[in-house]
N, C-alpha and C positions, 0 to 999 in steps of 0.2 A: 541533585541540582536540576532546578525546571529548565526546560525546554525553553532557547529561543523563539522569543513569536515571532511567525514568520511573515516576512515584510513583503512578500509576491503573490499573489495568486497563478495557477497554473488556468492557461489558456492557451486554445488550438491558435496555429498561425493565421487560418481563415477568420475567424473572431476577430481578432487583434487587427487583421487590416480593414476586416468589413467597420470597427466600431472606430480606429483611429484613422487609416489611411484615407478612406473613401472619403470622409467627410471634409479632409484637407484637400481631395484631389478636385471634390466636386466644387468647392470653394473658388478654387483657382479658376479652372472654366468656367463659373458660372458670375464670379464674381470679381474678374480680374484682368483674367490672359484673351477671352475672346471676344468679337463685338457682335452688338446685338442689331434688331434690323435699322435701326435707327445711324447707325454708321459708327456708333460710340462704344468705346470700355467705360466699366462704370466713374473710374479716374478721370476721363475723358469730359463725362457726361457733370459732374459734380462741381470742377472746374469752370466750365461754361456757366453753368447754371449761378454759380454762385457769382459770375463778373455778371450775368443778369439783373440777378436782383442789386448788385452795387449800383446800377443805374450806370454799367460802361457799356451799354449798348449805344446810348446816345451822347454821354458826356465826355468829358477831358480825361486825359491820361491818368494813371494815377502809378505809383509807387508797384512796382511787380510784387517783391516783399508785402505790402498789402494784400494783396491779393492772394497770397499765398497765407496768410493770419486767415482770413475770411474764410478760405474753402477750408482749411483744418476744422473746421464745425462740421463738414461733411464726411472729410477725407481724414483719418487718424492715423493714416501710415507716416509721416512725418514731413518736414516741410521740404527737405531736399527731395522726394519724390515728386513733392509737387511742382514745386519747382523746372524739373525734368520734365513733366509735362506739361506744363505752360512754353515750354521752348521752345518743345516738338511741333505744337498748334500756332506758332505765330510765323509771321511773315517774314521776320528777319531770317528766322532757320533755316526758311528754304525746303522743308520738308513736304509740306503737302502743296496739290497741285492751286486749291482753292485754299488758304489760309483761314482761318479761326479767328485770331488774335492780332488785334492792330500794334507792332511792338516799335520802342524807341532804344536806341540803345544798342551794346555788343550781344546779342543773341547767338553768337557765331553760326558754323555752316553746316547743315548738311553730308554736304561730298567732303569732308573735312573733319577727319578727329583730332587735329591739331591745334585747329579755330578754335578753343573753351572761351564757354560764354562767360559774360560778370555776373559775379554775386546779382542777388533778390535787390538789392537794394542801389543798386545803381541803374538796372531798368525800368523803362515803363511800359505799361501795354491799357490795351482796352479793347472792346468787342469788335470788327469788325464790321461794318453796315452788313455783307453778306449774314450776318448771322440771327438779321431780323428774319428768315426764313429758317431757323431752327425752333426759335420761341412764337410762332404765327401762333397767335388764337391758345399760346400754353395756359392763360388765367382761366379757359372758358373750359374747363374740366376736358378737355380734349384727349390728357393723358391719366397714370393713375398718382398718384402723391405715396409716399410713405414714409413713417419715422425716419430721421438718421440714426444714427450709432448710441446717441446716450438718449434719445428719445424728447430731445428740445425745440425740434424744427421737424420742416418736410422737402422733404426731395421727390424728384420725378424721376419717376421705370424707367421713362424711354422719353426724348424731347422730338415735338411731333414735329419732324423734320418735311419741308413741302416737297422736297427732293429729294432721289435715290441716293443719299449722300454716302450709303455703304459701298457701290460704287464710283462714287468720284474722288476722293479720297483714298491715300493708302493707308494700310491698317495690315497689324503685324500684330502676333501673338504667340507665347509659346506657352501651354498650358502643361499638365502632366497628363500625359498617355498621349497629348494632341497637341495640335499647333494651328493657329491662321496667317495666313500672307496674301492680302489680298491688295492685287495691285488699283490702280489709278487709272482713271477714263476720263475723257473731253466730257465738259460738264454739256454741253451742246447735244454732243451727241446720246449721251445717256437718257438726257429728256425727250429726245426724239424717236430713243428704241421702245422709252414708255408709253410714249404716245401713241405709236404705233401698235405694240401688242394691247392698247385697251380697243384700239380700234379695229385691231384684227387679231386674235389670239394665237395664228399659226402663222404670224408674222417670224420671216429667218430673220436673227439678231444679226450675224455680219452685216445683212445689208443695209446697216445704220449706226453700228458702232465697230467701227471703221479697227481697231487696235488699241491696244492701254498707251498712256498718255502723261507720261512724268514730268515733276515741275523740274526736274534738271534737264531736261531737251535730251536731246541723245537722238538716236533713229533705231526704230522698231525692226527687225529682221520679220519680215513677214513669212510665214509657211500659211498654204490655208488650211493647211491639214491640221497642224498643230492647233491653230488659235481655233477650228470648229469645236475640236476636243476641250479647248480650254472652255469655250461658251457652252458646248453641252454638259459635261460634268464637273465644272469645276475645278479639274485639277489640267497640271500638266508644265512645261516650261518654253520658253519662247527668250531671242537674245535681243540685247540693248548695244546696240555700237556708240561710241564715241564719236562728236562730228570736229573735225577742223579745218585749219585752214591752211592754204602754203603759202610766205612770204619768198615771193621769186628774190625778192633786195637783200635780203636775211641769208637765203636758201634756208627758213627754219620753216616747221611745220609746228603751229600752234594751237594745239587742241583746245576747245573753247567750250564745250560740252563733254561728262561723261556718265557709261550709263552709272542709274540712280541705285544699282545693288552694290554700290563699291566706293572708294574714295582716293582722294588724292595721292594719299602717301602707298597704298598698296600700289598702286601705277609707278608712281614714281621708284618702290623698293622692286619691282620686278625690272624696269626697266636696268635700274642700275645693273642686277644681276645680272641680267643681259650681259650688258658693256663688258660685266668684269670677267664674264666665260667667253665674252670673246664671239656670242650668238650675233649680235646687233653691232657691226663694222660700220655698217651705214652711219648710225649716229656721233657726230663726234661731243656731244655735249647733250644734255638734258637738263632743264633747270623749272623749279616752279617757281612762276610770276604771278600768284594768286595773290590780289591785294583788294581792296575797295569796289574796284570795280569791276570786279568779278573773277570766276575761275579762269586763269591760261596755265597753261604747258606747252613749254619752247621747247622745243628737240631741234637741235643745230646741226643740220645734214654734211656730210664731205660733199665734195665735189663729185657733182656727173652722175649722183644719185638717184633716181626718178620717186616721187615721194608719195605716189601713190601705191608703187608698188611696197613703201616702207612700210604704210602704214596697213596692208595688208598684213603684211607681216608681224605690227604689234596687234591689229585683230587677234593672229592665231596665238599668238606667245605670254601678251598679257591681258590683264581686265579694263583694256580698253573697249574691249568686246566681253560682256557677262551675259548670266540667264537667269533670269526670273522662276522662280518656281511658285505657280500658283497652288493655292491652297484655299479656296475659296469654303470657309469655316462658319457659319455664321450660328448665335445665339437664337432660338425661336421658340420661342414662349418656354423658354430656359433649357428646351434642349441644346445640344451643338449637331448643327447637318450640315453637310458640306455640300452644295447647291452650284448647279451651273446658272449662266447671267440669268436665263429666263425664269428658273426660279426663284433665284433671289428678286429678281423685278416683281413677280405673281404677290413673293411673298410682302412684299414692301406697297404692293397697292390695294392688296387686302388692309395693311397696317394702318396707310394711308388714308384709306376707306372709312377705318372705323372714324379715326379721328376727324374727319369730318362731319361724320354722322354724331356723335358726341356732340361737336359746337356745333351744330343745328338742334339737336333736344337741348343743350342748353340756353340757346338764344330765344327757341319756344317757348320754352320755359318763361326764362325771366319776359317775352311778351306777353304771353296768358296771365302772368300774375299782373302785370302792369295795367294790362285790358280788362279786369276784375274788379280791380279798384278803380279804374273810368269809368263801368257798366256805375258802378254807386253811386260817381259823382253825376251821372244822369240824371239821375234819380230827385237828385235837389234841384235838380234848371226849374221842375214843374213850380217848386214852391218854396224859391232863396227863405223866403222873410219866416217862412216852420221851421227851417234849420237853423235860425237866428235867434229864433224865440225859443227853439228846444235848448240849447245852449246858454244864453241869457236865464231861463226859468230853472235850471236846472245848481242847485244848492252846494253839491259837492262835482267837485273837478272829477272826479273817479265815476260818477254817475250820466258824465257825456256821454262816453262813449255805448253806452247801454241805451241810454236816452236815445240816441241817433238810431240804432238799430230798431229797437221798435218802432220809431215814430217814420222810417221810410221802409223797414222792411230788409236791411241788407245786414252783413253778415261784420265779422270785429273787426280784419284788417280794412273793410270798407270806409267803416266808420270810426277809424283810427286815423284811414288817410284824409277824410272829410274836416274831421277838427283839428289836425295838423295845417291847414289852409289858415293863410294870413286873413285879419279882416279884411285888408286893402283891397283882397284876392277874390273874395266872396262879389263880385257881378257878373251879370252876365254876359260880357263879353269873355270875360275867362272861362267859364262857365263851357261857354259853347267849341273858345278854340281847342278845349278838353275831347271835348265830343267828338269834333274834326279829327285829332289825333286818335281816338276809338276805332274811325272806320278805318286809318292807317293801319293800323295793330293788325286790325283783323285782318286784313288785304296779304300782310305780311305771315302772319301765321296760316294762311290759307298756300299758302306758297309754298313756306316750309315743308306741311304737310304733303303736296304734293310732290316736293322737292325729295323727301323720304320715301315716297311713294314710287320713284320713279328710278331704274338704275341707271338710263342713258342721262337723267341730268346730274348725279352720281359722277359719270364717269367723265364728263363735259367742264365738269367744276375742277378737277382734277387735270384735265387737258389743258385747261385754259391756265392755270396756277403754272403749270408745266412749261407754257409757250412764251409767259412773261419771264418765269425765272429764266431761261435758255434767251429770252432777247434783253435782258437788263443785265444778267452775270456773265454768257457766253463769251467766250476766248477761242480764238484758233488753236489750234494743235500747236505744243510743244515741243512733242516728238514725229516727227515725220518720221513716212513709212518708206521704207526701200523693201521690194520683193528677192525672197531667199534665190528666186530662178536667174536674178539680172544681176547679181553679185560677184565676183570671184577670188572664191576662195585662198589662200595661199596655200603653196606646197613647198614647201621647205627645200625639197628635193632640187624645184627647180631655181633654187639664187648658191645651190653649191659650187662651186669649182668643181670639174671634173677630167679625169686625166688616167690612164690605165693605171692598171697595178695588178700586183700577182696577190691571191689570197692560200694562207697556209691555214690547216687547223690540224692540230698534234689528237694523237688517243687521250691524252689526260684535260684537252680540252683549252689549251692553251691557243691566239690566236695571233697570226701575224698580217698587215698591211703592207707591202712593199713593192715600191714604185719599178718599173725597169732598169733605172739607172743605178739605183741603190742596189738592184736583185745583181747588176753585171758585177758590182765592185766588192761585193759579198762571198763569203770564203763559206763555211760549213755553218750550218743553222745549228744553232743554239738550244740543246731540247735538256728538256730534265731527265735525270738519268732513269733509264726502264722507259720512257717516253719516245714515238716514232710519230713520223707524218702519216695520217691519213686523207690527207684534201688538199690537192695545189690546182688551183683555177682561176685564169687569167681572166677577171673582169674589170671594172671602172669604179671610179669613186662612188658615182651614186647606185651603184649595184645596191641591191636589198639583200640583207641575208634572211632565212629563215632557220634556225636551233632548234633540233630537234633533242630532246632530253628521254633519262629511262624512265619518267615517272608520268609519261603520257602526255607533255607539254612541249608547246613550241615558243619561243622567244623571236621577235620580230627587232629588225635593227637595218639602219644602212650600213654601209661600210666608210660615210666619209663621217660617223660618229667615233670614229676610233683613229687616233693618230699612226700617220706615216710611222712606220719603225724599219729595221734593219735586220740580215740573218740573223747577225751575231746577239742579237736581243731574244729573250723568252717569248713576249711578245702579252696581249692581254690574258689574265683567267676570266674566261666567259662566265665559269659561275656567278663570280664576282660581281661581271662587269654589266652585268643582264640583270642581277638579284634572283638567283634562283634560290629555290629553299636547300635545305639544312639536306645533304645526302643526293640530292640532284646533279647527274652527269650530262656529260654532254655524249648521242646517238651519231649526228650527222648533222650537216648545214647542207644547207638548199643554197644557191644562188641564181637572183632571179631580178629579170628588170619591168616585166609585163604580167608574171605568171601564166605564160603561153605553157611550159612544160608540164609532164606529168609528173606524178610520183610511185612509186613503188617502195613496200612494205612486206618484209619476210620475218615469218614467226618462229620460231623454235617448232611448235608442233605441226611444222609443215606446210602451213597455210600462206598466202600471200594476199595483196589487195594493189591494184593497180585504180590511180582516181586523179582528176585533175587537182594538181598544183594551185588553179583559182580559188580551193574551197577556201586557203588561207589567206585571201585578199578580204580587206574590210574595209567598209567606208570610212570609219572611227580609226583613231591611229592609235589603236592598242597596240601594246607592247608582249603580250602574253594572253596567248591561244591554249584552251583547256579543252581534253578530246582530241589529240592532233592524231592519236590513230586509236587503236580498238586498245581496252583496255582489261579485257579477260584473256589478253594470250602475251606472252612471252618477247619481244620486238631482240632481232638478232641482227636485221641491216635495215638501212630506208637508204634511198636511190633517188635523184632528179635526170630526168632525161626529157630529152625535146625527140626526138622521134623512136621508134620503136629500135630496143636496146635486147643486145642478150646476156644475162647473169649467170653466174656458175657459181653453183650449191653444192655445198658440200653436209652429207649430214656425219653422227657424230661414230657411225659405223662403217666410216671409211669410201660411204660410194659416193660418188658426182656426178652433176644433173648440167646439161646447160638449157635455160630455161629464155626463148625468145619473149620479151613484153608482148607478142602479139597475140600470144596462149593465153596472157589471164585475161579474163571478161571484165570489162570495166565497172566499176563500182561508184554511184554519186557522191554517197556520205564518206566523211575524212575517217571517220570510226569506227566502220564496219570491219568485219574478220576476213573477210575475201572467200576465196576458193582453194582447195586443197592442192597445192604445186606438187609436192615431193610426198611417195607416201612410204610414210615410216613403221617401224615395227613397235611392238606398246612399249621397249627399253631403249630405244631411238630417238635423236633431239636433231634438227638440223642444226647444225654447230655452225657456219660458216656461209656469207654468200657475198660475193663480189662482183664488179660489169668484168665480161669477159671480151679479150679483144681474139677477134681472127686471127687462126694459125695458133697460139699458144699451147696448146695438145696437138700432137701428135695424131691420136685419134678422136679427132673434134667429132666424126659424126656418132663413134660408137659412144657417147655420154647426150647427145643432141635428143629433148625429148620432141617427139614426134604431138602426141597429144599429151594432157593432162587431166589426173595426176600422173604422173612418174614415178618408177623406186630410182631411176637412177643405175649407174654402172661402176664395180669395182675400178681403184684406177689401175692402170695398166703398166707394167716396169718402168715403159719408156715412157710412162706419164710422170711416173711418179716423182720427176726433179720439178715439175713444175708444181707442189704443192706450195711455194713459198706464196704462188696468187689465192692460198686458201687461210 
């Protein structure tokens, strides 16, 4: 029986991705997902070009669907993609700050995934007058042309855009292995930070491009720390707030702006969430009233509510308040570099540059050839009635133009454009105003020339291009800037009711809340069986707790996140109610309202670490701290105390220590191992350590360590009924 052939070839995995993968991924980035200096994806770029050549830069609308037939000669990914991007580019969507595409019709919105636009064939669009500043001077070989896809036409690399338009536009890509997001700047101001670095090179960019700039308004969160970062390299994040308004007749507060990284319905679905946990009391009602004339949201306030501080409050809660994460990604001569503002400007008036210099050799050009063919028609001013006669004598129509050449001496296209001249045309007044036009030519190529020659008129043509677009397209700011120092933040903490309460926490980690009144009318606490108290401490609802766990982690919580409950209740499981992982206990809970207190940390191998309570304050409201103590040693108690405390250790061979906090040396880091308290024999573990109160031994001072380390003192008979505090 023969052997099946076999239908695989065997190949390393490195192979297989270097000959399939790469070639897909490089596709995608180079010819897809990121933009090039020019501000466009090649989708982007094909689009445009092709409502160009339809002649809708200057004329009447036409059919969207049209237009989307026409770019498929370019574009072969299908016409609903294209479609998608003729939306993104027009004016009705809302999407870019400066628009593309002049559109009629539902285009729908933006801040709105609910808004779906109409079919191709129910809108209409056309070029934009701004977008005679994308095609300036594109016939004059300014950029390069190359086949499209089945090789029937030509398209352009890059459209020689007179503006940084990779800056004033936003532009979003996600590639494989990479991504761009590159936000949106005042068209104003972009051309003034250009103008500026051609005229001084170590010009600072903040001092002229003020912040990003979205066509949804919104207000900038200024940090200057943040956005130097974002202009020097490129990346980084910075926040968009929501701006509204308050109807005092209403008592509603109606947001009229939001920022541009988000949309209606997410606002509105977190909002609701709100309402239904019961976070947001304030509002008695939420409703969207986005119709025609633009975005609102009504939030219909109770009574006596102050709606400034509300609206703090949905800053912190929802995406009325977002952040921007830049990614400044750009294409450059097909690679992808991720570039801060000033390089991308550098690199855009280098681009700039050429393309200038292009339509100046091109325009010499076609002058020199034009001034070539006047230098010949000189030539006949001396003697019309020879080039009349060489023509007239001359037998065959094919023998002119030869005839010509010899009989004055000038070269074929001279004397092609010589007999091309009507009779009517042959006097000498034509003749001479030819001539007149020679010394123009020349005057003008003499200029050129020097105009190449020179980099400051170079860079002067370019300023000047720059000064017009910024006073003929310039817009004021969208997004006004509020600074992160004059803001105030919300703290949740401070819109809670607040009111005592006793807090319980059992050994197996169970938690309870209860008020005094409830604690008096309460019989025996409710504990799982094998389960005792270890923590009753009378604080307030906005007490902070901090969870200390055995797997080196702490858990961050208030106490008025956990319902009022009763003894006779179990009360919460913190595991649970924290999300701690799979086999995580609960150590000890902190209670704390400042983090003025310290903490204290004892090991099994004897050691201890005393360290401020503040390490576990952060600015960020994490909920879980990694590192809360040293994690090469054993943890057997942790301790909060606000002033110097004494603990009695017991180790696991029967002797006891009482150890004053004022013996260990203080230690900065939350992670460290400390200093050796109790010293043990190598079969020895400290088993045991508790705060110890005055008086409770008998003979307090014979276990009392003087310094440290300590072994510690056997206990003593009359000690030994108090081992129930070990």
């Amino acid at each position: 029986m023969e052997e099946k052939q076999k239908l695989y070839t065997d190949k390393g995995i490195t192979d297989t991705l270097r000959e399939n993968y790469m070639p897909y991924a490089m596709s995608v980035i180079v010819s897809r997902a990121i933009p090039e200096i020019d501000g466009f994806k090649p989708s982007h770029r094909k689009l445009l070009y092709t409502m160009y050549k339809m002649g809708l830069l200057t004329g009447a609308r036409t059919k969207s669907a049209n237009v989307v037939g026409q770019t498929m000669r370019l574009n072969p990914h299908g016409d609903q993609a294209i479609y998608d991007t003729l939306v993104r580019l027009s004016r009705g969507y809302g999407a870019l700050l400066y628009p593309f595409v002049d559109s009629k019709g539902n285009f729908g919105k933006h801040y709105s995934r609910d808004m779906a636009y109409a079919a191709a064939r129910y809108t209409e669009c056309k070029l934009d007058p701004f977008c005679q500043e994308l095609f300036s001077d594109i016939d004059k070989d300014t950029i390069d042309f190359v086949d499209n896809y089945d090789g029937t036409m030509q398209e352009p690399t890059l459209l020689p855009v007179s503006f940084p338009n990779i800056l004033v536009n936003a532009n979003q890509g996600i590639a494989v292995g990479m991504a761009s997001n590159i936000c949106s700047f005042n068209l104003s101001e972009v051309c003034d930070t250009a103008i500026e670095l051609i005229k001084n090179p170590s010009h600072r960019v903040s001092l002229t491009l003020k912040a990003p700039d979205f066509s949804t308004g919104g207000s900038i969160v200024f940090s200057h720390s943040d956005m130097e970062r974002i202009y020097e390299t490129g990346r980084g994040t910075f926040r968009i707030r929501a701006k509204y308004e308050y109807d005092k007749k209403r008592n509603s507060i109606d947001i009229l702006e939001i920022p541009y990284t988000t949309s209606i319905e997410n606002i509105m679905d977190k909002i609701a969430e709100l309402i239904k946990a019961g976070r947001l009391k304030e509002v008695a009602d939420a409703r969207d009233l986005t119709d025609l004339n633009g975005l609102k949201i009504s939030l219909e306030l109770r009574r006596g509510v102050d709606p400034d501080t509300v609206m703090q409050k949905l800053y912190k809660l929802t995406p009325l308040e977002d952040t921007f994460g830049c990614n400044f990604n750009v294409l450059v001569g097909g690679m992808p570099r991720v570039m801060g503002v000033r390089e991308i400007l550098d690199e855009w008036l280098a681009f700039r540059t050429e393309c200038i210099k292009r339509r100046l050799y091109f325009d010499m050009t076609r002058k020199k050839q034009r001034l070539h063919l006047l230098r010949g028609l000189e030539k006949i001013l001396l003697d019309i009635d020879k080039a009349i006669a060489i023509i007239r004598g001359t037998e065959e129509e094919a023998e002119v133009v030869p005839n010509l050449m010899i009989g004055f001496g000038i070269d074929e296209p001279q004397a092609e454009f010589i007999a091309d001249i009507r009779l009517r045309n042959l006097n000498r007044r034509y003749i001479l105003n030819k001539v007149d036009e020679t010394e123009q030519l020349a005057a003008e190529i003499r200029e050129i020339e020097a105009t190449l020659a020179d980099k400051a008129k170079f860079s002067k043509i370019i300023i000047d291009q720059l000064a017009e677009i910024s006073k003929k397209y310039g817009r004021p700011r969208r997004s006004d800037i509020i600074f992160e120092d004059e803001i105030e933040e919300y703290v949740e903490q401070q819109h809670v009711e607040d009111y005592p309460v006793t807090l319980f926490l059992t050994r197996d980690g169970y938690f309870k809340k209860i008020t005094p009144q409830s604690l008096r009318m309460s019989g025996e606490h409710k504990l799982k069986e094998g389960d005792s108290l270890v923590l009753e401490r009378e604080a307030t609802n906005k007490a902070e707790l901090i969870v200390f766990t055995n797997k080196c982690q702490a858990y961050k919580a208030h106490a008025y996140e956990f319902d009022d409950t009763k003894a006779s209740a179990m009360g919460d499981y913190l595991p649970a109610k924290l999300g701690m992982e799979e086999g995580e206990s609960v150590l000890y809970m902190a209670v704390t309202y400042d983090y003025s207190e310290k903490l204290a940390v004892f090991y099994a191998e004897g050691k201890g670490i005393k360290t401020d309570l503040s390490s576990f304050d952060t600015k960020t409201n994490r909920k879980k701290l990694k590192g809360a103590y040293s994690d090469k040693l054993t943890p057997v108690a942790i301790f909060s105390f606000a002033d110097e405390a004494d603990f009695l250790l017991k180790s696991s061979n029967g002797r006891a220590l009482i150890v004053n906090s004022a013996l260990m040396p203080f230690k900065s880091g939350r992670s460290g191992q400390g200093t050796i308290v109790m010293n043990l024999n190598k079969k020895c573990a400290l088993q045991s350590a508790v705060p110890y109160e005055k008086g409770s031994l008998a003979n307090e001072h014979h276990y009392r360590a003087k310094t440290l380390p300590a072994a510690g003192k056997y206990l003593k008979e009359e000690d030994a009924g108090q081992l129930q505090l070990l």
